[in-house]
C-alpha positions in Angstrom: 103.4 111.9 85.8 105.3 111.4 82.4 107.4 108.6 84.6 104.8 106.9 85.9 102.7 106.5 82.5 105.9 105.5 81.1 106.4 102.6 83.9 103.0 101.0 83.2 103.1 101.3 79.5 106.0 99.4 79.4 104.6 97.2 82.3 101.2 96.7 80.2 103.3 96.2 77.0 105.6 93.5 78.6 102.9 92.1 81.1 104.8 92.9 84.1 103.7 92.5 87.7 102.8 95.8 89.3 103.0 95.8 92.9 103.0 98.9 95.6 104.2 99.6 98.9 103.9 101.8 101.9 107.3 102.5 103.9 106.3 103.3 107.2 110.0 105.1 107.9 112.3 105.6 105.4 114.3 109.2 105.0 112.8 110.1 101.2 110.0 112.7 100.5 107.5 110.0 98.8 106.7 107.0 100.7 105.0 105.2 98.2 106.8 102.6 95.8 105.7 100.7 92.6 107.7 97.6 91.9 108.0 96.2 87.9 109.2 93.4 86.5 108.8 90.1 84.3 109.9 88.2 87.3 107.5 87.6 90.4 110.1 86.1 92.7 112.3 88.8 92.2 110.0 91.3 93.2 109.3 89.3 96.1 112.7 88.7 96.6 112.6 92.9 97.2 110.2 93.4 98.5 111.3 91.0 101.7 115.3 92.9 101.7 113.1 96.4 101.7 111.1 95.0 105.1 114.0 93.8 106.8 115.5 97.4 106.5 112.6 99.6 106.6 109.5 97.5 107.8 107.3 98.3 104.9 103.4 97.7 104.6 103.0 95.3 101.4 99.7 97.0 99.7 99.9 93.9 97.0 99.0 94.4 93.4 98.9 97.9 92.1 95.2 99.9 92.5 95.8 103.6 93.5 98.9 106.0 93.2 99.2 108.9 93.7 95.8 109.4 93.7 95.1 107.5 90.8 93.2 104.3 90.3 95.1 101.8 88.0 92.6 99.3 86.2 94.5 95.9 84.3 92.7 94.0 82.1 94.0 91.9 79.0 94.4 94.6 76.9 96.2 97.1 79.0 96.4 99.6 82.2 93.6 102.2 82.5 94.1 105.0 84.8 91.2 106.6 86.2 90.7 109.6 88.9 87.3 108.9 90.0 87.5 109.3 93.3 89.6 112.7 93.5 87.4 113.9 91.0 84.4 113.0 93.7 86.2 114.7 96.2 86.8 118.1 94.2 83.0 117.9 93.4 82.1 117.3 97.4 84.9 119.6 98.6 83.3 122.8 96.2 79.5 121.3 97.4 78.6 120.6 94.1 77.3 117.2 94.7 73.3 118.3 94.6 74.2 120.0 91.2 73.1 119.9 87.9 76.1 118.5 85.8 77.1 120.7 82.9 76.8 119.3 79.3 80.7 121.1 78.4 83.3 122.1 80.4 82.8 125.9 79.3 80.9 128.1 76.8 83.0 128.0 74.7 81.1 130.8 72.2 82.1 133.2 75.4 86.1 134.3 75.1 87.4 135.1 78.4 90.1 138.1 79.2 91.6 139.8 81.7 89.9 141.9 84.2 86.6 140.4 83.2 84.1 140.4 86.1 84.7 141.7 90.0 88.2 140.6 91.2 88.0 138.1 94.2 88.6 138.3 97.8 90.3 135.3 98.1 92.7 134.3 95.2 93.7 131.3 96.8 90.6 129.8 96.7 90.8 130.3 92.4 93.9 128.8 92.3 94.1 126.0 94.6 90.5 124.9 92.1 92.8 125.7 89.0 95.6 123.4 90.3 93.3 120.5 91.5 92.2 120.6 87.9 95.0 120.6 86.3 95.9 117.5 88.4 92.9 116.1 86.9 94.2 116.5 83.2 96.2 113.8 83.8 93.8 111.1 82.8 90.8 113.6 81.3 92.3 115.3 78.6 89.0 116.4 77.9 89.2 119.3 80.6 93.0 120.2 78.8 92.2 123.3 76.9 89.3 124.9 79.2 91.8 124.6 82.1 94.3 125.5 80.2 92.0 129.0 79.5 91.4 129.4 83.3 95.2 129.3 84.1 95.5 132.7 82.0 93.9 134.4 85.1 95.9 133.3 88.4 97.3 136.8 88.8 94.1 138.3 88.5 91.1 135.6 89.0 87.8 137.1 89.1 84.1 136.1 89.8 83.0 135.4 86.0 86.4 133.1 85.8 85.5 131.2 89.4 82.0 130.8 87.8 83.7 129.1 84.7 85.8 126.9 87.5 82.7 126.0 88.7 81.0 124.4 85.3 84.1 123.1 84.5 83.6 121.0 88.0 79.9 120.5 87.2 80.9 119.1 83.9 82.9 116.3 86.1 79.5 114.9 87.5 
């Protein structure tokens, strides 16, 4: 993530053309590729060599990565996680909810073996580490995930409850 915010501050800073691509088959781990530069012909220019060798699917001007949405304007790049935030409220069928005013009580202090352990740890931490993927552009959610994560080895009702208004708080 620290590369990536890097890239488009300098590509906000120096106006630069932000385009993305989709390699259809190409022997790396990511497929997804952001081009930068000053000069729109060269990235053309690249973008043409890369499809000869690798037949590439041309997704134009940068919107999404990595699950993020990239918003340009004249006065910079936002980046926004609407949609997976959407999803991780669908996904835990929190939709219908009532949204939470804060991410936690935070006149409550949370510690270890606190509540009835769960049955399913997994469930805890997969929550935890969609969470802390959406820190990435709401640092708002920083320090009450950053709480929750105290508790991986031992997650228990009361802290999944706290998950869950931490999601809320989302809506």
């Amino acid at each position: 993530m620290s590369t990536v915010r890097v890239l488009l501050a300098i590509a906000a800073s120096k106006n630069w053309h932000l385009h993305q691509l989709d390699v259809t088959a190409i022997l790396v781990y990511v497929d997804d590729l952001v081009l930068a530069g000053g000069d729109l012909s060269k990235i053309e220019a690249v973008k043409r060599f890369l499809d000869s060798k690798f037949k590439i699917k041309d997704l134009g001007i940068l919107k999404f990565f990595i699950g993020i949405e990239v918003a340009r304007s004249k006065i910079g790049i936002a980046l926004y996680q609407r949609k997976y935030a959407l999803d991780l409220i669908n996904d835990c069928g929190l939709l219908g909810a009532k949204p939470a005013t804060t991410p936690m009580d935070y006149t409550t202090s949370l510690s270890k073996n606190f509540g009835s352990p769960l049955p399913d740890a997994a469930l805890y931490r997969r929550l935890i580490g969609r969470l802390l993927y959406l820190t990435n552009t709401r640092p708002d959610l920083s320090y009450p995930v950053g709480c929750l994560t105290q508790f991986m080895d031992c997650p228990t009702d009361v802290y999944l409850k706290t998950v869950y208004r931490v999601i809320r708080y989302l809506k």
